[in-house]
Backbone as a ProteinNet text record, in pm:
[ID]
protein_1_A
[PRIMARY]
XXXXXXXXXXXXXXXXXXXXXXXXXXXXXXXXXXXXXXXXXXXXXXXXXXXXXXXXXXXXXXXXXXXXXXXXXXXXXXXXXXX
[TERTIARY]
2483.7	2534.9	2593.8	2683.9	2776.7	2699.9	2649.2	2627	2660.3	2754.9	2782.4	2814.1	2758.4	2840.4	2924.7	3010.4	3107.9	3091.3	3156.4	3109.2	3246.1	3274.8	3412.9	3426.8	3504.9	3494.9	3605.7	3615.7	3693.7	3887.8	3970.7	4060.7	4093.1	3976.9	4004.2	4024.5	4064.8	4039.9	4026.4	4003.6	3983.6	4117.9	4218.3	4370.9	4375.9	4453.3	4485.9	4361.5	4297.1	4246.1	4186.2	4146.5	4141.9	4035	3900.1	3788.8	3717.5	3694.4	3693.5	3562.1	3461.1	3381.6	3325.3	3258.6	3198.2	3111.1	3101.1	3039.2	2939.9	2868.8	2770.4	2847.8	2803.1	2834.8	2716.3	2624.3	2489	2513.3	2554.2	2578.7	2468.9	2537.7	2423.7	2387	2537.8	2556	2630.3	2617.1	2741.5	2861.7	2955.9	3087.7	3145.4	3345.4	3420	3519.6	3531.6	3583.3	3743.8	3842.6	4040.8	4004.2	4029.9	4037.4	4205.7	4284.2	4457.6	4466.1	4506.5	4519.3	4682.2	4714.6	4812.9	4900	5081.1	5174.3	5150.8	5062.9	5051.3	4940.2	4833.7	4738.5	4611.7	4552.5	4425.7	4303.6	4204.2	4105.8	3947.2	3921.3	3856.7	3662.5	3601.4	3456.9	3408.7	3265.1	3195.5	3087.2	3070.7	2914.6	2804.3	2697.9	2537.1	2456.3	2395.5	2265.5	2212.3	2231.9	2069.1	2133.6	2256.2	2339.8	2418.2	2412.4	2480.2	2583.1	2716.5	2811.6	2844.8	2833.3	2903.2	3108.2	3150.4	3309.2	3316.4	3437.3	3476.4	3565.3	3549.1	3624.7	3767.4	3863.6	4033.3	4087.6	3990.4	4135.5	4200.5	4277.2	4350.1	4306.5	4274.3	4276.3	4282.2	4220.1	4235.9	4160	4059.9	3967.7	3937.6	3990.6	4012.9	3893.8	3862.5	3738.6	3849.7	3862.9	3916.3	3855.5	3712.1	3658.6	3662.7	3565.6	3568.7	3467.4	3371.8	3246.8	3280	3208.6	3191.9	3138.3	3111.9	3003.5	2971	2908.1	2880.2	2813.4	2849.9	2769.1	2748.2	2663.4	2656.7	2709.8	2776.2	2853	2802	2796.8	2750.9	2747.7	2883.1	2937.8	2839.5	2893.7	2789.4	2848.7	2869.2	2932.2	2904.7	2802.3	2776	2855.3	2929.1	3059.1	3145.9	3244.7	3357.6	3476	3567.6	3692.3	3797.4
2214.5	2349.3	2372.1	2451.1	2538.6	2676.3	2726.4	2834.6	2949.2	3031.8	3131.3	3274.4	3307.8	3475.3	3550.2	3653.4	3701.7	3854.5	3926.6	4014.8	4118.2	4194.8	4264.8	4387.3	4426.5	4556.4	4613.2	4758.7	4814.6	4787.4	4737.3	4690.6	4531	4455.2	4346.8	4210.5	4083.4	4049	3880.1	3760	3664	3592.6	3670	3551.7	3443.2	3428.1	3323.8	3247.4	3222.1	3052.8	2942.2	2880.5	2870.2	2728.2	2765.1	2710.3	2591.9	2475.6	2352.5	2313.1	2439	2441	2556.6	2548.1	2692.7	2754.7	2858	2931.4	3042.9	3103.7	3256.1	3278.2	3445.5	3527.6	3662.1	3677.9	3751.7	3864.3	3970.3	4039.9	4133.2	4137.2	4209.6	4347.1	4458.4	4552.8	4619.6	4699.8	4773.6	4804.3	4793.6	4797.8	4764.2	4771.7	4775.5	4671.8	4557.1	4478	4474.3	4425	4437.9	4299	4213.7	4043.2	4065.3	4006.9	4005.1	3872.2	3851.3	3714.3	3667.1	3534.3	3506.3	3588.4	3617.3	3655.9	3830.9	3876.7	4065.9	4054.9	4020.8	4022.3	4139.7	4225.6	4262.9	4305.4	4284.2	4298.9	4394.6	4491.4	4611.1	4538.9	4524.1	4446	4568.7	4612.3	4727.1	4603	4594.8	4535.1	4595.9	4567.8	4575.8	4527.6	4557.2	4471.3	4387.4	4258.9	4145.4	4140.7	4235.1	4211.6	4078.4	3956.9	3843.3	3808.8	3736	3693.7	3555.5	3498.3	3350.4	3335.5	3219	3179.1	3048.3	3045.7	2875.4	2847.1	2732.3	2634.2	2647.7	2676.5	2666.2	2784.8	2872	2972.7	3073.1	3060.9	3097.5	3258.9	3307.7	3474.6	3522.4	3636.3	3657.7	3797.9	3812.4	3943.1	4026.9	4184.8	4262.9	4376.4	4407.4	4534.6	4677.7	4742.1	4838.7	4950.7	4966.3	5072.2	5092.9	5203.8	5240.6	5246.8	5175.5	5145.2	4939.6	4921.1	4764.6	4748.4	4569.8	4515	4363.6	4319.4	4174.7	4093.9	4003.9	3901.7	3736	3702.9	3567.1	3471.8	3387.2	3259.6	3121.7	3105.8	2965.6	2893.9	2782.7	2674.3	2559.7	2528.5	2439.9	2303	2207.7	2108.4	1998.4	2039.5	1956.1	2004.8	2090.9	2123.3	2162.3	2009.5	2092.8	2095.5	2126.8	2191.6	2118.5
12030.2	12039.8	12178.6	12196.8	12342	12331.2	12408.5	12431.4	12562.5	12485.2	12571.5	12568.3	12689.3	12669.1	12736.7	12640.1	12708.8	12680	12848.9	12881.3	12836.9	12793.7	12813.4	12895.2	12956.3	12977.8	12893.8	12852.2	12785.5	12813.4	12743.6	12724.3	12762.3	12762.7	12826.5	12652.9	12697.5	12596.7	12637.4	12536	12549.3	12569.5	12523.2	12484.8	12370.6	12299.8	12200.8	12210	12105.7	12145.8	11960.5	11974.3	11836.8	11849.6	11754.2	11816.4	11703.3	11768.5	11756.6	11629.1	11633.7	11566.4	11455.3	11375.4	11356.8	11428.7	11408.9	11541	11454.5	11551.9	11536.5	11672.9	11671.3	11744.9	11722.3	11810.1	11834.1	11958.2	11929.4	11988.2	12101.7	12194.1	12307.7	12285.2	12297	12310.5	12177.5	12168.1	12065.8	12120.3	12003.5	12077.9	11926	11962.7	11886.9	11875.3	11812.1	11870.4	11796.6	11776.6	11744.6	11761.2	11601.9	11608.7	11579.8	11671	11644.9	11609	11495.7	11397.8	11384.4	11389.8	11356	11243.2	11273.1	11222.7	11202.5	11319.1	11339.4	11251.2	11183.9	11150.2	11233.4	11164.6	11266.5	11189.3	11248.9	11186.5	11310.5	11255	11294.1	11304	11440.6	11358.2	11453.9	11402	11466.2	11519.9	11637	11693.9	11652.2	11633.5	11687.3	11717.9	11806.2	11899.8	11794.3	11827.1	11743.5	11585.6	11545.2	11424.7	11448.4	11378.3	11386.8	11303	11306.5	11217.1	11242.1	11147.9	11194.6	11150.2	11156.8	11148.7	11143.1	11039.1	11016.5	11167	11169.1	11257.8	11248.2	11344.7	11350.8	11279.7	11305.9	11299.8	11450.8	11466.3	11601.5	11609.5	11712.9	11702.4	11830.9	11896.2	12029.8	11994.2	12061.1	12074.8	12191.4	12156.9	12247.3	12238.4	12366.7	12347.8	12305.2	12218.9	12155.6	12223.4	12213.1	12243.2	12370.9	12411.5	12541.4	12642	12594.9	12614.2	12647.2	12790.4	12755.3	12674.2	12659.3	12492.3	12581.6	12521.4	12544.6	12410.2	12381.6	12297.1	12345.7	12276.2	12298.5	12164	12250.2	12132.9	12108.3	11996.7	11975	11909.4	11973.1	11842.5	11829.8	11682.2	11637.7	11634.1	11740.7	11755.5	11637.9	11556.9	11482	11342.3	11345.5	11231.8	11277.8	11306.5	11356.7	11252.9	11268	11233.3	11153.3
[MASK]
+++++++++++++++++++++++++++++++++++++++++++++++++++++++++++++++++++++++++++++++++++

């Protein structure tokens, strides 16, 4: 496993990236997150504390804090399924 976390503050975001494995994503804080997906694509995710989601491997996106409140979660690919 990679384990990490990222902190946002309100309008900030990760940039393009597109990830090698499947992943969880275990959120710290509440918050609002804008997933901007290939060809104008978007997708609306509400955070909650200790609420978890996992994701397949290779899909390109770029995630922006929407809200107005920072957030933080922790990430963690599973090198042992990758993409």
């Amino acid at each position: 496993m990679r384990v990490m976390r990222w902190d946002f503050p309100p309008g900030s975001e990760t940039g393009w990236h597109r990830h090698g494995f499947a992943y969880a994503v275990v959120p710290l804080h509440a918050g609002t997150m804008l997933i901007e997906l290939p060809e104008g694509r978007t997708m609306d995710v509400t955070l909650s504390p200790g609420v978890s989601y996992e994701r397949s491997a290779g899909t390109e996106h770029n995630v922006v804090n929407a809200g107005t409140e920072p957030f933080s979660f922790v990430e963690i690919e599973l090198k042992s399924r990758p993409g």
